[in-house]
C-alpha positions in Angstrom: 209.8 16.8 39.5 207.4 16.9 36.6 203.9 18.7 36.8 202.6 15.2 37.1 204.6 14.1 39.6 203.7 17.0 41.6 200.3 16.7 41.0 200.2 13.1 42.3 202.5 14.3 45.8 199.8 16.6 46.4 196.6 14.1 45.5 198.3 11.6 48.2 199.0 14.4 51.2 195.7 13.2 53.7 194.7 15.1 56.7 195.2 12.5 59.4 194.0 11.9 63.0 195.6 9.4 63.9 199.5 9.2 64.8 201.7 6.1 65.8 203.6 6.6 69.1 206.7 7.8 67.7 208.7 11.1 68.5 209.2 13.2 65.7 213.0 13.7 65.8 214.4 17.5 66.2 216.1 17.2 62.8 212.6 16.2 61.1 211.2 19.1 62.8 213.7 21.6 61.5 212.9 20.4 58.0 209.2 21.6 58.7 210.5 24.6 59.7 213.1 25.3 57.1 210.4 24.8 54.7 207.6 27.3 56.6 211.1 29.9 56.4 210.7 29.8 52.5 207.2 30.7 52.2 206.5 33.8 50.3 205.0 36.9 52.1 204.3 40.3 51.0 206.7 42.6 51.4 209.1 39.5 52.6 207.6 40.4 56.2 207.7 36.8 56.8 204.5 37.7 59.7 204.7 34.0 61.0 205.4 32.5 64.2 205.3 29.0 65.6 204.7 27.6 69.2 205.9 23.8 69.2 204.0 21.9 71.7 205.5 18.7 73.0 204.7 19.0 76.5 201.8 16.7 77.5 200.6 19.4 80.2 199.7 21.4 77.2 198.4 19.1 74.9 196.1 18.1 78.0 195.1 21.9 78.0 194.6 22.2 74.0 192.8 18.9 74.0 190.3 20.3 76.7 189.9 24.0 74.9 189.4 21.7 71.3 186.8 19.7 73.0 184.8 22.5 74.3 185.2 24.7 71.3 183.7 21.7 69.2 180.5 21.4 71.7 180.4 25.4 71.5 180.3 25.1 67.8 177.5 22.2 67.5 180.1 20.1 65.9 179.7 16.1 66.5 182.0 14.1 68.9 185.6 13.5 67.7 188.2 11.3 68.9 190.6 14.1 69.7 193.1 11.6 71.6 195.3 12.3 68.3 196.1 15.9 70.1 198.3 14.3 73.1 200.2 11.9 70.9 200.9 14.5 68.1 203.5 16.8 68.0 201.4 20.1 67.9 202.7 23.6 66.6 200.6 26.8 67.2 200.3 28.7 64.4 200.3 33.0 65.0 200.5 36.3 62.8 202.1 39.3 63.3 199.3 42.2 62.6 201.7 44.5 62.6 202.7 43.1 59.2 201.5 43.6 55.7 198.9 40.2 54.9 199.5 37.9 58.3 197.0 36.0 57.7 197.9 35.4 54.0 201.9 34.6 55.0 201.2 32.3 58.4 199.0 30.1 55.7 201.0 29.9 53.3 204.0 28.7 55.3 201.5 26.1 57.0 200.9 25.2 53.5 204.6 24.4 52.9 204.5 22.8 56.3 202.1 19.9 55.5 203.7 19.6 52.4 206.8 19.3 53.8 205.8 16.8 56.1 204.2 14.4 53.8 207.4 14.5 51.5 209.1 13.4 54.9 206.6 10.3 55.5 204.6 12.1 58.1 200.8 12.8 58.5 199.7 16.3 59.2 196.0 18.4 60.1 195.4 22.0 60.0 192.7 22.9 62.7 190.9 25.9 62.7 188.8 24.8 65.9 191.1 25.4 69.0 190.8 29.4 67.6 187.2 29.5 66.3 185.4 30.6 69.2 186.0 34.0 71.5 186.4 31.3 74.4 188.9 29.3 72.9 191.2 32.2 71.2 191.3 33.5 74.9 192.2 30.0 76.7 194.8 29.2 73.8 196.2 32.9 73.8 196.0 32.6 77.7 197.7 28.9 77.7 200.6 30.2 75.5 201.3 33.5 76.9 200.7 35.0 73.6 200.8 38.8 72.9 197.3 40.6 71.5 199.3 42.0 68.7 199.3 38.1 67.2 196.0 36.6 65.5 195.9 33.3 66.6 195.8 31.2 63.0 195.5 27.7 63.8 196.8 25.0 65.0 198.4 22.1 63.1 199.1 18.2 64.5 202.3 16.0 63.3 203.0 12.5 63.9 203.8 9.1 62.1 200.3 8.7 60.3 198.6 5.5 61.8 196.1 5.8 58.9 195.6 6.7 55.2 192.3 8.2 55.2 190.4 8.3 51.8 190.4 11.1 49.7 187.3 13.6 49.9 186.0 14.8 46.8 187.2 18.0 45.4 185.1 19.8 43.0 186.1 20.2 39.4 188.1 23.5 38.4 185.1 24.3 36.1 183.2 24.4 39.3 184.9 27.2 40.9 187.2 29.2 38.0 184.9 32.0 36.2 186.0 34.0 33.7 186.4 37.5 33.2 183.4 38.0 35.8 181.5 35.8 38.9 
């Protein structure tokens, strides 16, 4: 693949909200997360871990705890319906490790780019863990241990849309040189 090439793959990936009804099969899934594996980290601490949510009990919950961190937050109404027909994985970091935080997102990062080389759709979502409410309920929800920081959460599915792109500002808007 050229620089072009790649450039374009990465223009067409779309956060998406809406998902067909299709079951993402187990070997599709272990693609994602061969590709989250080669991430780099510092240190090669590899700080990540992954919950994958297919149990509609859950999604239930973490559509509930979305909901009410997005009223908590002032944000407007959102379909969130997408959240029981995704496949959802839970994204955590080890803080025990050199630069979680840094790590967990850059093996999301592979993740959604993984997924969109595979025909699916794919959303980060910071707002299930934006709130000290909802880190509690979703930490509670998954059993998860204190010593993990709760990164995000991120939705799969057969894309039942293709969103528009959002403008991105231009690299002279945000590179400075030699000082800010």
């Amino acid at each position: 693949m050229n620089y072009e090439e790649f450039l374009d793959f990465i223009q067409t990936r779309r956060t998406v909200r809406k998902y067909k009804q299709e079951e993402i099969s187990e070997k599709i899934l272990e693609k994602i997360f061969e590709a989250a594996r080669w991430a780099p980290s510092w240190l090669n601490q590899q700080p990540w871990e992954f919950i994958l949510i297919k149990d509609i009990k859950k999604k239930n919950a973490v559509r509930k705890i979305y909901d009410e961190a997005r009223e908590e937050l002032g944000l407007y109404k959102q379909d969130t319906s997408f959240l029981e027909i995704a496949t959802l994985i839970f994204v955590l970091a080890d803080t025990e490790k050199k630069a979680p935080v840094i790590g967990a997102s850059l093996a999301m990062q592979n993740m959604i780019l993984a997924a969109h080389s595979l025909g699916l759709g794919a959303n980060i979502m910071g707002t299930p863990v934006s709130t000290e409410n909802s880190r509690k309920k979703m930490r509670k929800l998954f059993n998860v241990p204190e010593k993990y920081e709760l990164i995000a959460l991120m939705a799969f599915g057969y894309a039942d849309e293709n969103p528009e792109p959002k403008p991105k500002r231009t690299a002279k808007k945000f590179v400075h040189f030699n000082w800010f």
